[in-house]
DOKE-646487 format. One record per residue (C-alpha): x, z, y. Coordinates in steps of 0.02 Angstrom, whole numbers, padded with zeros to 5 digits, always signed. Example, Ala and Ser with C-alpha at 12.3 -4.5 7.8 and 13.67 -1.06 7.14 Angstrom:
// residues 2
{{+00615; +00390; -00225}}
{{+00684; +00357; -00053}}
//
This chain:
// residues 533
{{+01419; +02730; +06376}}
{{+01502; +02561; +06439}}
{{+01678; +02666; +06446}}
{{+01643; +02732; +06264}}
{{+01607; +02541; +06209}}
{{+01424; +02560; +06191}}
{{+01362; +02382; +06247}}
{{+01198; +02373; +06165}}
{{+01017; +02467; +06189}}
{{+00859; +02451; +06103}}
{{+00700; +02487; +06238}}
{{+00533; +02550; +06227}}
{{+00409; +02556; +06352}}
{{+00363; +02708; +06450}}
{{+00339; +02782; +06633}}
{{+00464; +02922; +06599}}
{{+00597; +02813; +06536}}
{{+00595; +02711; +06683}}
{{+00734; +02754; +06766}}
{{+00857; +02712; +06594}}
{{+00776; +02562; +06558}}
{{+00812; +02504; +06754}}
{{+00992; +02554; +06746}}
{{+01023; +02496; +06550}}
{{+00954; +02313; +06615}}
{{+01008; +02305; +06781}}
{{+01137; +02373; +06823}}
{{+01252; +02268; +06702}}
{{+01349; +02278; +06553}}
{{+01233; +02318; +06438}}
{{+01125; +02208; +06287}}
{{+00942; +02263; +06317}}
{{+00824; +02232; +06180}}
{{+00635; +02280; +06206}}
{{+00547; +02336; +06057}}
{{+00382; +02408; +06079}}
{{+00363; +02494; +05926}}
{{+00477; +02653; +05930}}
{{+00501; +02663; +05749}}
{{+00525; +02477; +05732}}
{{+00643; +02486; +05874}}
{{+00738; +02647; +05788}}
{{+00763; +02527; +05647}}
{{+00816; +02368; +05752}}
{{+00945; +02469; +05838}}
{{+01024; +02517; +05654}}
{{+01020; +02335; +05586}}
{{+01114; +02290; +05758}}
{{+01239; +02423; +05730}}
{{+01252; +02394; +05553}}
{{+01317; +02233; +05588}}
{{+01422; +02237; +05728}}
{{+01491; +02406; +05649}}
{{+01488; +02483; +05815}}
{{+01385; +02601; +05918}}
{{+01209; +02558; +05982}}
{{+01088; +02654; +06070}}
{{+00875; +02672; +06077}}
{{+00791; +02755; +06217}}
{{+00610; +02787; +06207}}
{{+00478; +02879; +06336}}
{{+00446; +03074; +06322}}
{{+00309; +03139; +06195}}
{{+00272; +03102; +06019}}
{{+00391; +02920; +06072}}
{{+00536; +03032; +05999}}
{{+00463; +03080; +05845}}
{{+00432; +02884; +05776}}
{{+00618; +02883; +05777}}
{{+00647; +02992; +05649}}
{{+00637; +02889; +05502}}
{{+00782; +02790; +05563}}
{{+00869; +02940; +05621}}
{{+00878; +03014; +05430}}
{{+00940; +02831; +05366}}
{{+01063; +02821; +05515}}
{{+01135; +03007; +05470}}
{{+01140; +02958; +05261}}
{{+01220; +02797; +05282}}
{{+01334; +02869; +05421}}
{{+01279; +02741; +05555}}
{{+01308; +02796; +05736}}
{{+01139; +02759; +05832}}
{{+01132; +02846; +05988}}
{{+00964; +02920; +06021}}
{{+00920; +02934; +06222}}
{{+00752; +03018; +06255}}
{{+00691; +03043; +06414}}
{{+00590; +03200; +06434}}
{{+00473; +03319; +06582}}
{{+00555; +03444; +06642}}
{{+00568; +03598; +06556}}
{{+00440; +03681; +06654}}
{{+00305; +03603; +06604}}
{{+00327; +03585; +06420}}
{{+00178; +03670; +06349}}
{{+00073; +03693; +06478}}
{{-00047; +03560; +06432}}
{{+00035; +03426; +06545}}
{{+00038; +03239; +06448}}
{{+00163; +03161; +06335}}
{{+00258; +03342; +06347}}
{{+00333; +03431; +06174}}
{{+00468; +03542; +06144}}
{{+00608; +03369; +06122}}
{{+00761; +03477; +06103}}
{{+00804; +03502; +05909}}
{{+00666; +03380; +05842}}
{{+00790; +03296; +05726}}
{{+00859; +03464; +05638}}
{{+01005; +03473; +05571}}
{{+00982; +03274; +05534}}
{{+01089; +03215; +05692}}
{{+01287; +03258; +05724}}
{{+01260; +03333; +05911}}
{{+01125; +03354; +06032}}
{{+01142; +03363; +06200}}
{{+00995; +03427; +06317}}
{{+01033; +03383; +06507}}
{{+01006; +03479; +06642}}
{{+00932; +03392; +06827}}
{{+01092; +03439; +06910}}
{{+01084; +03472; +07074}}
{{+01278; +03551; +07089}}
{{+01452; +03491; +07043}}
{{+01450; +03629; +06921}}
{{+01309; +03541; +06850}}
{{+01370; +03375; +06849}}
{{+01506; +03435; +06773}}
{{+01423; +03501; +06620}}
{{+01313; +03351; +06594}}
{{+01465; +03237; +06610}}
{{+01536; +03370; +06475}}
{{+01385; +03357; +06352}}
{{+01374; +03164; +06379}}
{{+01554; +03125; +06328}}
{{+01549; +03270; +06176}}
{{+01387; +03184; +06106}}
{{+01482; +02998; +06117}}
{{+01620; +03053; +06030}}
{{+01530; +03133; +05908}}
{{+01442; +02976; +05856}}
{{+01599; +02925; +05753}}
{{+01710; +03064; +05754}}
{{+01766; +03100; +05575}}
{{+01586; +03060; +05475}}
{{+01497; +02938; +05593}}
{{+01326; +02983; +05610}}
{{+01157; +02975; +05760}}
{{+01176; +03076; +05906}}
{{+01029; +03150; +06027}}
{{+01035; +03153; +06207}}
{{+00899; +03213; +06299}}
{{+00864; +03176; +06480}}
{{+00700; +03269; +06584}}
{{+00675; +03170; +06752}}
{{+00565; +03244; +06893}}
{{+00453; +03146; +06975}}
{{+00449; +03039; +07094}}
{{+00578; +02923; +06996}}
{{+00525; +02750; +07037}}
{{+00681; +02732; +07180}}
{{+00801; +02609; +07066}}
{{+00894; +02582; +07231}}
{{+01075; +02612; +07166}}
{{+01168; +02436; +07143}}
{{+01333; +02511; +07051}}
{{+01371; +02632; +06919}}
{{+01447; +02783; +06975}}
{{+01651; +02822; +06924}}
{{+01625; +02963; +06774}}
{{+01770; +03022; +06683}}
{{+01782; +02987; +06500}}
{{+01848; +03124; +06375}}
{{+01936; +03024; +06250}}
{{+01963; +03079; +06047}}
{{+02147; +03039; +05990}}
{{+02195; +03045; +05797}}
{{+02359; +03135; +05817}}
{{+02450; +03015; +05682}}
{{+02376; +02869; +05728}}
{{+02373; +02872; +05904}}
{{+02572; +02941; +05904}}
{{+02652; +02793; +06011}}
{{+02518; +02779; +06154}}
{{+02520; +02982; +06164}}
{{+02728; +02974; +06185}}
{{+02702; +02828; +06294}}
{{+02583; +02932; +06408}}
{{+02702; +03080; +06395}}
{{+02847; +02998; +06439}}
{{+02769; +02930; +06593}}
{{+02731; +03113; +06658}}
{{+02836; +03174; +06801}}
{{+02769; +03357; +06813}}
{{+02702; +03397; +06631}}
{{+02622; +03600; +06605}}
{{+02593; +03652; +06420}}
{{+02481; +03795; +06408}}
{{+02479; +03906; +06249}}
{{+02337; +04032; +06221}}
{{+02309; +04134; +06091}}
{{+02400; +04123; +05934}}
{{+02392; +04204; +05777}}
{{+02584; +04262; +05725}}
{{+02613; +04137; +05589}}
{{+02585; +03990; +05708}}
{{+02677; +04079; +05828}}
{{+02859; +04071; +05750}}
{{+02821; +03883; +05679}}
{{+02799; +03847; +05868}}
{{+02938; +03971; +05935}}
{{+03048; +03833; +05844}}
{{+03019; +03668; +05925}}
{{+02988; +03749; +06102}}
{{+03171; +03727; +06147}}
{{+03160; +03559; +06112}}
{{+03031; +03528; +06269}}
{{+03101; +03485; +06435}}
{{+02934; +03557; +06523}}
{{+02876; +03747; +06573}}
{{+02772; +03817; +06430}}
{{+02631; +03944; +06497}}
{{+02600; +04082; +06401}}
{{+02537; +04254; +06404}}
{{+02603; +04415; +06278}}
{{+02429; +04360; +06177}}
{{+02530; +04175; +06131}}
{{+02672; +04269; +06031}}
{{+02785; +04137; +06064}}
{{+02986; +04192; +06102}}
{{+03107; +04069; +06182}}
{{+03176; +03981; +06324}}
{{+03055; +03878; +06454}}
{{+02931; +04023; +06441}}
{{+02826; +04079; +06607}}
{{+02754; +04227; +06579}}
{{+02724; +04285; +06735}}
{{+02640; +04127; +06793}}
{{+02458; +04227; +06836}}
{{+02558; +04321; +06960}}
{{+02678; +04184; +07039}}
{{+02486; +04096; +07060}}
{{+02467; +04207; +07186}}
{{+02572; +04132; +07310}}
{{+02500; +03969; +07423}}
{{+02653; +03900; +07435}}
{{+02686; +03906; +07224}}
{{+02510; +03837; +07193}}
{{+02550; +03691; +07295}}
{{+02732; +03665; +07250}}
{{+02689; +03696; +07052}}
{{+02558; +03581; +07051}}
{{+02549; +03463; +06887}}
{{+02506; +03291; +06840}}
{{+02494; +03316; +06663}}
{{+02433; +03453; +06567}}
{{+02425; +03499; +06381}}
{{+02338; +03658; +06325}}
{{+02335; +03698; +06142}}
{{+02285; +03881; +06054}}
{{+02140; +04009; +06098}}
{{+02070; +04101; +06244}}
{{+02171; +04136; +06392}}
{{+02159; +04294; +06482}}
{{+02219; +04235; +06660}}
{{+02077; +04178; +06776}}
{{+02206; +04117; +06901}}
{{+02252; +03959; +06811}}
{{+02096; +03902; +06761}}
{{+02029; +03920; +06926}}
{{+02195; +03837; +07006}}
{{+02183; +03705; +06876}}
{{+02010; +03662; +06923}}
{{+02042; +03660; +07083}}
{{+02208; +03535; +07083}}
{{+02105; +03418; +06946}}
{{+02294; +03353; +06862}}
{{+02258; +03164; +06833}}
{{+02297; +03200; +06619}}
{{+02217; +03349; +06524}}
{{+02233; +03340; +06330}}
{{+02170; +03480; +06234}}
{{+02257; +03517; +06074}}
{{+02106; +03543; +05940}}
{{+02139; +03515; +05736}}
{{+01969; +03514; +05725}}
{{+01919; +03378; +05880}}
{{+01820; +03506; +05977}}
{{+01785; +03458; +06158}}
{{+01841; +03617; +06262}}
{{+01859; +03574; +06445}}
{{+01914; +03751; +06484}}
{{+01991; +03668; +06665}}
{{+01861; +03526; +06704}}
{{+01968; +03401; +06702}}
{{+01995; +03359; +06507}}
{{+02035; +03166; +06493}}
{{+02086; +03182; +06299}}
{{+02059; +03289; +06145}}
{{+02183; +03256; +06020}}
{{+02147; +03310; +05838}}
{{+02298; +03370; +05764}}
{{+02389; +03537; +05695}}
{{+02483; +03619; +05822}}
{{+02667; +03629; +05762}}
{{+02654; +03426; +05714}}
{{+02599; +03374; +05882}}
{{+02743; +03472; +05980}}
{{+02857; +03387; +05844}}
{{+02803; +03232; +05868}}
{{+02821; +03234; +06074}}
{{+02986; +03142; +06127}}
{{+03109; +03227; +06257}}
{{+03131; +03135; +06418}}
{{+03249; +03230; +06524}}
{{+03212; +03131; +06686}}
{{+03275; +03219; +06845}}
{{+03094; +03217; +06894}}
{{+03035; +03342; +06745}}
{{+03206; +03433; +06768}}
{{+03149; +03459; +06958}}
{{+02988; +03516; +06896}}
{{+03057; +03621; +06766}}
{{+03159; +03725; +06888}}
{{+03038; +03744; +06998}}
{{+02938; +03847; +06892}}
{{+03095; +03934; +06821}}
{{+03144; +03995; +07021}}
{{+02971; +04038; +07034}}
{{+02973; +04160; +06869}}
{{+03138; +04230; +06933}}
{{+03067; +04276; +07106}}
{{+02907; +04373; +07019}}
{{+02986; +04446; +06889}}
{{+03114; +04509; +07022}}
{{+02963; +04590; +07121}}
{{+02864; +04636; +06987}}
{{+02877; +04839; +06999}}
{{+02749; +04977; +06944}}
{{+02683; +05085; +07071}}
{{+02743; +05231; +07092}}
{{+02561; +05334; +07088}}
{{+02525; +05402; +06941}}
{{+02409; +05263; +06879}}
{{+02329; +05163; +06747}}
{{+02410; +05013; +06805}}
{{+02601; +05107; +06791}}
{{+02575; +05194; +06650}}
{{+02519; +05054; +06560}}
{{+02644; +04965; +06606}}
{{+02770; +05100; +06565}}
{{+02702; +05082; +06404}}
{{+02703; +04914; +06336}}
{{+02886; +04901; +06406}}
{{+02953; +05065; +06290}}
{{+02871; +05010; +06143}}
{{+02972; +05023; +05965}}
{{+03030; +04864; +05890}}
{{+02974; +04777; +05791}}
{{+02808; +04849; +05777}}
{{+02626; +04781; +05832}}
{{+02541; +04800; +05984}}
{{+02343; +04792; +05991}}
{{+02261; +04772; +06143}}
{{+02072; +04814; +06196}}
{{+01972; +04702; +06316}}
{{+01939; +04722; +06534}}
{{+02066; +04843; +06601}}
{{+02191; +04857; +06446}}
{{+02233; +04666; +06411}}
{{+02262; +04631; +06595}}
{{+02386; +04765; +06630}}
{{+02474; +04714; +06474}}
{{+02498; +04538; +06540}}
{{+02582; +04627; +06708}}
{{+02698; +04714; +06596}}
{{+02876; +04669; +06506}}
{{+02810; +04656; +06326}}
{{+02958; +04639; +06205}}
{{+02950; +04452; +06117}}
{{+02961; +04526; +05960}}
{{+02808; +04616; +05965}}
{{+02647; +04558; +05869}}
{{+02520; +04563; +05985}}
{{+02333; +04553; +05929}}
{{+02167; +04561; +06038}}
{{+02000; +04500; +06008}}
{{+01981; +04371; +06157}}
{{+01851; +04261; +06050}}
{{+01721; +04342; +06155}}
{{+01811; +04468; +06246}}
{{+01688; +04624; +06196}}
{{+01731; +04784; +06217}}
{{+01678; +04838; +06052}}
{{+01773; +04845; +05905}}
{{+01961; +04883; +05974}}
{{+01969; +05024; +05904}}
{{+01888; +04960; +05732}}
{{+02006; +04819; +05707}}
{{+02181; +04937; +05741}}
{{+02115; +05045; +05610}}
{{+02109; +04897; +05522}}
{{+02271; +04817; +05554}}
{{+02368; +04992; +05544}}
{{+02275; +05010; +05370}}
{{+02321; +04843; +05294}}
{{+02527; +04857; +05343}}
{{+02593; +05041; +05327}}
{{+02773; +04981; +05350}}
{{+02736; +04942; +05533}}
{{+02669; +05049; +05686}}
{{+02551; +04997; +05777}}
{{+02497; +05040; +05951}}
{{+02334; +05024; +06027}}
{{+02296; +05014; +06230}}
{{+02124; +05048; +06264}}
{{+02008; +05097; +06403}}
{{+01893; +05249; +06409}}
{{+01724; +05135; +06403}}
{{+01794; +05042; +06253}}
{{+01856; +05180; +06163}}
{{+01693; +05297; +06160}}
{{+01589; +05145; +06142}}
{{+01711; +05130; +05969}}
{{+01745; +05318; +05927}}
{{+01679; +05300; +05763}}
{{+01816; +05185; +05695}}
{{+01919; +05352; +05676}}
{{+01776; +05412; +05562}}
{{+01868; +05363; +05414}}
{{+01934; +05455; +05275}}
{{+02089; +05339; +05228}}
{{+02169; +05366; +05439}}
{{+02321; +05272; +05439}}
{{+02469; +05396; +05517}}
{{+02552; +05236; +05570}}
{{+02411; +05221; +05719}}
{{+02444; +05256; +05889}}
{{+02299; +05247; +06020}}
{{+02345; +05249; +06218}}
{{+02189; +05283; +06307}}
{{+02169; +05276; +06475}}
{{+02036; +05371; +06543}}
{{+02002; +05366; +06709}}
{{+01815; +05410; +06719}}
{{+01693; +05248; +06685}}
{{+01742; +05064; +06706}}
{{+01854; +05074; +06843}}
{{+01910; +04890; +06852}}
{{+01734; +04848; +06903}}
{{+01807; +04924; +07071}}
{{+01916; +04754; +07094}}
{{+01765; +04642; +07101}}
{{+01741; +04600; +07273}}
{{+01559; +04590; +07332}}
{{+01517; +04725; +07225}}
{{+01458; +04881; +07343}}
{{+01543; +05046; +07290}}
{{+01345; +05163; +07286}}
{{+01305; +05301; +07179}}
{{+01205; +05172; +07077}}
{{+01343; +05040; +07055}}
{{+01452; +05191; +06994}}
{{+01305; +05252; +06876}}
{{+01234; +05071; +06805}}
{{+01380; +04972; +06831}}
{{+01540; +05086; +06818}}
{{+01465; +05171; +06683}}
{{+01551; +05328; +06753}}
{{+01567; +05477; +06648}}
{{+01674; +05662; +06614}}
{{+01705; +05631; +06427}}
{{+01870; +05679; +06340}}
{{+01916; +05615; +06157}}
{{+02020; +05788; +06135}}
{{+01862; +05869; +06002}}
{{+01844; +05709; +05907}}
{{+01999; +05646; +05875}}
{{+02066; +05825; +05824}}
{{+01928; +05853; +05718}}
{{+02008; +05693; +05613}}
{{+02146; +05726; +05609}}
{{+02246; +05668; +05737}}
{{+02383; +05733; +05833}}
{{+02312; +05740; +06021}}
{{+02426; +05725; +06188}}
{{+02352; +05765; +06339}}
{{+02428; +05687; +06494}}
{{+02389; +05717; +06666}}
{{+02509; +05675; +06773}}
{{+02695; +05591; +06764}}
{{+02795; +05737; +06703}}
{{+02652; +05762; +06557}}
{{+02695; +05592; +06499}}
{{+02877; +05607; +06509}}
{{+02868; +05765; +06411}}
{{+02765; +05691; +06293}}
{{+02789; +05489; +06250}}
{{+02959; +05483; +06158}}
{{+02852; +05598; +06020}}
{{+02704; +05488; +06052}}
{{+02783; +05318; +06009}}
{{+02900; +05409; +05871}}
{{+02857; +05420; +05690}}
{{+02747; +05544; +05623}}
{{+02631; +05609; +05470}}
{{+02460; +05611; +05543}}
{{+02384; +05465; +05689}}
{{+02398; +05498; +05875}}
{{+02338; +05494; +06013}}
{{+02380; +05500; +06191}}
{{+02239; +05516; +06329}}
{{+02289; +05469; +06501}}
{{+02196; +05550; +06629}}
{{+02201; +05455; +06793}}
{{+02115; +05462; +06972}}
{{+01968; +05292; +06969}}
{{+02017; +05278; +07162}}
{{+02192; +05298; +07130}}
{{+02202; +05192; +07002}}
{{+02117; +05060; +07155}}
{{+02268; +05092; +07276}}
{{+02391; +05048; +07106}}
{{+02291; +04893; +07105}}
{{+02287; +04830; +07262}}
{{+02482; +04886; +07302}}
{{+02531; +04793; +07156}}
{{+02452; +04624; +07181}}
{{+02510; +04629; +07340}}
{{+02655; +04597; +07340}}
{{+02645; +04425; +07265}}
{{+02544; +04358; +07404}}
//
């Protein structure tokens, strides 16, 4: 609160609140004003921050305490006043079982106050984390775009009448920036990094190629995966697999970071990321969302895309150059080891795949297996490559390349899928208008195979049953019974025979089902990612 500039707090009395009160009056820094009344002292808090124009908090007891506040909540949310309401609360536990002062708190105020947060008792980093997290989304959010009251509640377990602390802890702060008006201190910060990292995720085609343009521009590495559709120089690829390496981690370490787009597929970097902590984090968001995808966000900057990345000032200091190469060595040495295995896999057919497809023409990808081995494979830039990593289901692949093929007949479009996601989606070929410009790859190895990668997870007749999902299903009776032209491929020489005329032109849809060995398919795993290590 005292980072954020909140320097003033309204009191009630209460056992439960104890422990805020203590801190808010002892500890320093901060105006205490003790109103007994809670709906009084919902009301003094407004007048103070009506005029002082600033911030200002109330924090009442657990129980019906809350509730008196919500006559000055309503006022502070139509005359866009940010009052910061801090409840203290019982534990979770013991809400409604007839303990006192206990009722649900948690969503009393509707849809009357900007953001609520609802704390947890952490007693992990993980934890701390996320309270940290909800703490600095709900103080931004009390005047972020229309200022408004915010809700944070906070249960405390008994005993909590130790006040022994004598300094506030060091918490990080997650800043808002307004792109336009905050341009010279954001250069000024840039300019000042020595090892700077932008990180693309997904991207949507159009903001793609505005983006493609001003890349060259950057003298830093630009992370991206096939998902990003981005083509030019400075791009790393690769960078999941050169992650693999102890001696890359540590030498490609950076100080600044600055992610912008959607999901990322590669678990690697967020797990390196928030492991290395860089000392800047700024997450691109138009909107001003708070998404600390690497636990270390220090800044969200609300701007579009394409006019940030305009905006940021080349530096060229031998320092970033140094940086720069480093991760452009790096690419060159995976890329340069990066071969298929020669079983007859998922993994190298898959791979075999995405590197012989037509051009230009779109590549869809389905969710677990598929979208991973795509990122291990040379993907032409040109390609347009859609997935649905908003939630990263399994459902719907199918569905939505149906839909895609259907709504551009002038381009072909492929589909990778697995076996799981594909009969869990059969029915999107259950359609009477089949575009004959769709071409589904399915890999079919037996059940969910790349459950066989998690380690800790036993390989028993039940985890192959519950978990694996395993299974002796082919697609060859449904999809012929649409209408579509059906290759069968069982080992190397099948698909040889049979992919030029797979990936060609044609009157009718296709599709190709890979049949593959789940243990196999293992061994292609395990051989491949090894030799990155």
């Amino acid at each position: 609160m005292l980072r954020h500039g909140i320097h003033d707090v309204v009191v009630s009395p209460g056992s439960r609140n104890m422990p805020l009160v203590q801190t808010f009056s002892a500890l320093g820094g901060m105006n205490c004003h003790a109103v007994t009344d809670e709906r009084s002292a919902g009301f003094f808090a407004l007048g103070i921050a009506q005029r002082k124009n600033t911030a200002v908090a109330v924090c009442v007891t657990s129980g019906s305490a809350l509730l008196n506040l919500s006559s000055a909540v309503s006022e502070a949310y139509y005359q866009q006043v940010p009052l910061l309401v801090i409840s203290a609360d019982r534990p979770q536990a013991w809400i409604g079982q007839m303990d006192g002062q206990t009722l649900p708190q948690t969503g009393v105020f509707g849809t009357l106050v900007r953001f609520e947060a609802n704390l947890c008792e952490p007693s992990d980093e993980t934890q701390r984390w996320y309270n940290n997290r909800l703490i600095n989304e709900a103080l931004i959010a009390l005047t972020a775009g229309a200022k408004g009251p915010v809700h944070i509640n906070v249960p405390i377990t008994e005993p909590f009448f130790d006040c022994s602390a004598t300094d506030l802890p060091e918490e990080r702060v997650i800043r808002l920036r307004k792109g336009a008006l905050d341009g010279e201190a954001l250069n000024r910060a840039w300019r000042e990094a020595k090892a700077p990292l932008l990180i693309v995720g997904q991207l949507d085609t159009a903001t793609a190629e505005g983006l493609s343009a001003l890349l060259p521009e950057l003298d830093c590495p630009v992370l991206c995966e096939s998902l990003a559709n981005l083509r030019g120089k400075n791009l790393m690829r690769n960078f999941d697999l050169t992650l693999l390496s102890d001696a890359n981690r540590r030498a490609l370490t950076p100080d600044f970071v600055i992610y912008m787009g959607g999901h990322l597929v590669s678990k690697r970097l967020k797990q390196w990321l928030r492991t290395v902590r860089p000392e800047v984090c700024w997450r691109i968001s138009p909107e001003g969302v708070v998404a600390d995808t690497f636990q270390c966000l220090t800044d969200v900057v609300v701007a579009d895309t394409a006019t940030f990345l305009d905006s940021l000032e080349k530096c060229g200091s031998a320092e970033r150059q140094s940086y720069l190469t480093r991760w452009e060595e790096a690419e060159r040495a995976t890329v340069s080891k990066r071969k298929a295995p020669s079983l007859f896999s998922s993994i190298s057919v898959a791979m075999d795949f995405c590197s012989r497809l037509p051009r230009p023409s779109v590549l869809v990808l389905a969710n677990s297996s598929a979208v991973r081995y795509a990122q291990l494979a040379d993907v032409p830039e040109d390609l347009s490559v859609y997935c649905n990593r908003g939630v990263n289901g399994i459902d719907g692949s199918l569905s939505s390349a149906v839909g895609i093929a259907s709504s551009d007949p002038s381009q072909e479009v492929f589909l990778l899928i697995g076996d799981l996601s594909f009969f869990y989606d059969m029915n999107a070929l259950w359609n009477n208008q089949l575009p004959s410009n769709l071409h589904v790859l399915l890999l079919n190895n037996g059940g969910g195979a790349i459950f066989r990668n998690l380690k800790g997870l036993a390989d028993t007749e039940s985890t192959r049953q519950y978990v694996m999902a395993t299974h002796h299903a082919t697609a060859k009776g449904w999809v012929e019974s649409v209408g579509c032209e059906y290759f069968p491929v069982f080992d190397e020489a099948d698909l040889q025979k049979d992919l030029e005329a797979f990936l060609g032109k044609g009157d009718s849809p296709r599709v190709m089902e890979v049949f593959t060995d789940a243990q196999l398919d293992e061994q292609a795993h395990k051989y491949f990612y090894s030799q990155f290590e």
